[in-house]
C-alpha positions in Angstrom: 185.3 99.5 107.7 183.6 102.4 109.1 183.9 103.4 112.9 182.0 106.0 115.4 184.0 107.9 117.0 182.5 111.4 119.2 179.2 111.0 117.5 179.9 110.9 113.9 181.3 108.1 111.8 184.7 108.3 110.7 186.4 106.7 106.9 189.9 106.0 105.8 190.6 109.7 104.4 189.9 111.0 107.7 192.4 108.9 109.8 194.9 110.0 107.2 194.4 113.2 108.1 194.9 112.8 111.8 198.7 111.3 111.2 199.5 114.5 108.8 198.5 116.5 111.4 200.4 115.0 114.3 203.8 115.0 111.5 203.2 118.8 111.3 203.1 119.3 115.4 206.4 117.7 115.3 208.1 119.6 112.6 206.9 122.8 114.0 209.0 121.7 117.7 211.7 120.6 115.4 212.2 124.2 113.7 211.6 126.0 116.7 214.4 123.3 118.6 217.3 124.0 115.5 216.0 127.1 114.2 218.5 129.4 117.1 221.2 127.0 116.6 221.1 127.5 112.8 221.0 131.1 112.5 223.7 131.3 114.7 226.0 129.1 113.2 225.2 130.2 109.6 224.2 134.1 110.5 226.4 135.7 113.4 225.0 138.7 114.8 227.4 141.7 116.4 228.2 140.4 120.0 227.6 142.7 122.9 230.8 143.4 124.8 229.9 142.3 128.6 230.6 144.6 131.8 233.0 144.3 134.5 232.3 145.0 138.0 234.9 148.2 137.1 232.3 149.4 135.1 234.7 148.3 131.8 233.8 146.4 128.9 235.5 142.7 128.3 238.3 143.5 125.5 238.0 139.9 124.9 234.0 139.7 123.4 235.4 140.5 120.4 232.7 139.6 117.9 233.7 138.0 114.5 232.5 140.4 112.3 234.3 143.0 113.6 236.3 145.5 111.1 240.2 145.2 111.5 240.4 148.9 112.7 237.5 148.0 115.5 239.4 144.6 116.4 242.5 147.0 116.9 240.7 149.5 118.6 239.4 146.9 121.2 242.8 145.5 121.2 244.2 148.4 122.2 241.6 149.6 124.7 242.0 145.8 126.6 246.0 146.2 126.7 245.6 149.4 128.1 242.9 147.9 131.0 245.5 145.1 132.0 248.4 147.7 132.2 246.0 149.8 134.6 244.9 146.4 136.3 248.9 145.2 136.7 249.7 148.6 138.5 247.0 148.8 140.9 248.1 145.2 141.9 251.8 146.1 142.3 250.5 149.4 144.0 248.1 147.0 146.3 251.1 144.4 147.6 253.2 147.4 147.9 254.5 147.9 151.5 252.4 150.6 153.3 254.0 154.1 152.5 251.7 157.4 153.8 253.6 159.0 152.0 253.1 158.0 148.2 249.5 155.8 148.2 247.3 158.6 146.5 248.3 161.1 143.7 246.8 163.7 146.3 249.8 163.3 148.8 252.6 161.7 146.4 255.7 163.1 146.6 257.4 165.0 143.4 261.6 164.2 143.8 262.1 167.3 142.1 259.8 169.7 144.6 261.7 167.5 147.5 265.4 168.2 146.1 264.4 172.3 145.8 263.0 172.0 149.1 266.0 170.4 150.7 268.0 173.3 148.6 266.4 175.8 150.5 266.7 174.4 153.7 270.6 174.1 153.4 271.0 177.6 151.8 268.6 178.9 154.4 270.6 177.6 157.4 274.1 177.8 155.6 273.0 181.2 155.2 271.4 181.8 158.9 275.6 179.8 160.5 277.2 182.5 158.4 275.3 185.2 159.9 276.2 184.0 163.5 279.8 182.4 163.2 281.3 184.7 159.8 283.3 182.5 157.6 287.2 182.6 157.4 289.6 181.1 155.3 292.7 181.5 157.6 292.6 180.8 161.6 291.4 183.2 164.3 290.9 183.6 167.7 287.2 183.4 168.3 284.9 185.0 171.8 286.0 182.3 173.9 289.7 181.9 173.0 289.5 179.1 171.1 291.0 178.5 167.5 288.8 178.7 164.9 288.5 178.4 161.1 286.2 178.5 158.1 282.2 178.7 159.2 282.8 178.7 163.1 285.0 175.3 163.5 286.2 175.0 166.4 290.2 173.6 165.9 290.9 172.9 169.9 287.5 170.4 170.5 288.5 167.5 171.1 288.5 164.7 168.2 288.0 168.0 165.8 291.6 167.4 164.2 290.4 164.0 163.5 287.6 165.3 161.8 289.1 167.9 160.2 291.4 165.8 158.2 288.5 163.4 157.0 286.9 165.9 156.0 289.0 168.0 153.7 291.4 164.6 153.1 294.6 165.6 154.3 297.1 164.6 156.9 298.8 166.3 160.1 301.6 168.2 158.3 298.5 170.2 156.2 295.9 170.3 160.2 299.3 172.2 161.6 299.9 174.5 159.1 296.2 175.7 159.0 296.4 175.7 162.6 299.7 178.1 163.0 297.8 180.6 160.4 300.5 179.2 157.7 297.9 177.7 155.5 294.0 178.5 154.2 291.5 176.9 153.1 289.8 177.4 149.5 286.1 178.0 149.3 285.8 174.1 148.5 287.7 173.3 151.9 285.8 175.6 154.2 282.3 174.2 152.3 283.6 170.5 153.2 284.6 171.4 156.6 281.1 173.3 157.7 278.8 170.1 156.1 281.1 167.3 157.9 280.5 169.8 161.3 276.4 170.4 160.0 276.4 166.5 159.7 277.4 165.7 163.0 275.2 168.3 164.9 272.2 167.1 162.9 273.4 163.2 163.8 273.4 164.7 167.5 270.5 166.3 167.8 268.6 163.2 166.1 269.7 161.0 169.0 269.5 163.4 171.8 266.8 165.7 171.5 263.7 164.3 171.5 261.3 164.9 168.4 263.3 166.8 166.0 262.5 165.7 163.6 259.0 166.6 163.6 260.2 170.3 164.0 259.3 173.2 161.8 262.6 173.6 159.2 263.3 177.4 161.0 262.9 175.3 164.5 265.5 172.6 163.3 267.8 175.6 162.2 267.4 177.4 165.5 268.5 174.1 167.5 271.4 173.3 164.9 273.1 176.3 165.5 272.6 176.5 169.0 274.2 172.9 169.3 276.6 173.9 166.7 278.0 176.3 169.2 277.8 174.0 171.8 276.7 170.7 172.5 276.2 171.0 176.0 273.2 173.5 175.4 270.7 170.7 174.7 270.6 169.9 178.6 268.5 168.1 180.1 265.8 170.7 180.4 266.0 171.4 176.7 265.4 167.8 176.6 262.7 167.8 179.0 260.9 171.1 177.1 261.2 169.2 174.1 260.0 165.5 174.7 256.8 167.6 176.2 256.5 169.6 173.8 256.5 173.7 175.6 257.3 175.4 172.8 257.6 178.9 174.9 260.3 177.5 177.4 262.0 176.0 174.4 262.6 179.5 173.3 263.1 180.8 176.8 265.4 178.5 177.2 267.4 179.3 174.5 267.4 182.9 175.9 268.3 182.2 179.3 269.2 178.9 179.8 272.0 178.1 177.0 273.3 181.9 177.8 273.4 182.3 182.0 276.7 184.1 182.0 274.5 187.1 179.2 277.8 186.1 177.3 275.8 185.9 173.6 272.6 187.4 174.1 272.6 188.6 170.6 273.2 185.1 169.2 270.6 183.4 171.4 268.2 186.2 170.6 268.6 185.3 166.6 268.0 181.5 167.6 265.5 182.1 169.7 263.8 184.7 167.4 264.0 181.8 164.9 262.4 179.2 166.6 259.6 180.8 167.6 259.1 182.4 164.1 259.5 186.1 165.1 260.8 188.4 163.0 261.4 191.3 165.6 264.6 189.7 167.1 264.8 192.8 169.5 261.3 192.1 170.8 261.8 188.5 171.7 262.8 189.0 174.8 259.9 191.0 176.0 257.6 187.9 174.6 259.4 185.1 175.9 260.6 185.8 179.6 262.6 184.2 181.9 259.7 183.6 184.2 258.5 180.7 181.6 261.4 178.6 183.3 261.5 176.6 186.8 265.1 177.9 187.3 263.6 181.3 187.1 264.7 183.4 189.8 268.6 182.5 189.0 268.4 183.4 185.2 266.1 187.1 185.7 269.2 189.0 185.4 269.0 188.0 182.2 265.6 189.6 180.8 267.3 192.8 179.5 270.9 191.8 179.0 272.6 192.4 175.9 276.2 191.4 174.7 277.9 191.7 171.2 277.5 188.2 169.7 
């Protein structure tokens, strides 16, 4: 049976022809459907390791055909990423600490302990330069007994101190006292950090930003109170909660010395805190006119004493 179809007439051999074509349409979808999935499966290709918002490669795309020493390589490298990853966590939850959050501003112990060093041979230095340092009991400016690096044996709660400090009981305080007994090196060491201790616990509650002083300002004010507790009055106080750095100094000069009794010493501490290094001159830069108690302390510009 013969048919028109689109002008011509069409025979058996011809439809047969239109169903192998329509078979090959659908095998060519077919291939190009399984064709990925096969040559994945049978024919891996080298994986590209993906990037991480830190700008690092994920250890874990580790491809399958991969040599051992790559695998270990990329092993290694990915331990490595979540040992940095782990410590900037801990370093994140960490309580807030100015002090070591960069590399910049962290803090080496070792710099820290040479530092402190210094600072204690500095000022250890400095106390021997204004109180000497004795191993047997003397009679100091103001008549009162004293021992080892300027400690005064008649303050009151001093014997108290005195045997805490060195360990021993009133028999051994009596004996140094009379001039009987002296102290070793190790004794007169123990006995000027117990008195550095306290002044420094003093001036921490009762002088009013301390310590954000320069180190030479801190030893300045430590061996003024050292002497003398009293001297951080209430001016000193006042000078210092305000921060007036000049009638700090002038006060050291004038107000902690209104009888001219150690002008020498106060010159040295003053000299100190205000970083001079010509003590003799200090005077002539710092005068008593800085202070509101003026007037009653001029006597004092040009004094001098031996102490």
């Amino acid at each position: 049976m013969r048919e028109t179809r689109y002008g011509y007439t069409s025979g058996g051999n011809e439809r047969w022809l239109h169903h192998a074509a329509g078979f090959t349409l659908l095998g060519v979808i077919g291939l190009a459907v399984v064709s990925p999935v096969v040559a994945k499966t049978f024919f891996p290709q080298r994986a590209t390791p993906s990037v991480q918002p830190d700008g690092t490669s994920n250890p874990g795309d580790i491809p399958r055909l991969l040599t051992d020493e790559e695998r270990q390589a990329w092993e290694a490298r990915g331990k490595l990423i979540e040992e940095m990853m782990r410590l900037r966590e801990q370093q994140d939850s960490a309580p807030a600490d100015p002090a070591v959050t960069t590399p910049e501003n962290q803090e080496n112990p070792e710099t820290d302990e040479t530092e402190e060093l210094s600072f204690n041979q500095e000022l250890k230095a400095f106390m021997i330069l204004q109180e000497g340092r004795r191993s047997k009991v003397y009679e100091c400016g103001s008549g009162c007994s004293t021992i080892a690096i300027g400690f005064n044996l008649d303050a009151q709660n001093n014997d108290a101190q005195f045997k805490k400090a060195l360990g021993c009981d009133d028999t051994f305080l009596q004996q140094v006292a009379n001039g009987a007994q002296s102290l070793t090196d190790d004794q007169i060491d123990a006995l000027y950090q117990s008195e550095i201790k306290e002044v420094t616990a003093f001036l921490q509650e009762n002088a009013p930003g301390f310590e954000n002083l320069a180190d030479h300002q801190k030893m300045a004010l430590i061996s003024l109170t050292y002497q003398s507790r009293k001297y951080v009055g209430k001016d000193m106080r006042r000078y210092l909660q305000e921060g007036q750095m000049d009638k700090i100094v002038a006060e050291i000069l004038y107000g902690c010395d209104k009888d001219g009794e150690y002008t020498n010493r106060r010159n040295r501490e003053a000299a100190l805190f205000a970083g001079v290094e010509d003590v003799a001159m200090i005077r002539a830069g710092y005068p008593a006119s800085l202070l509101d108690d003026a007037p009653s302390l001029a006597h004092l510009q040009n004094t001098g004493s031996s102490r």
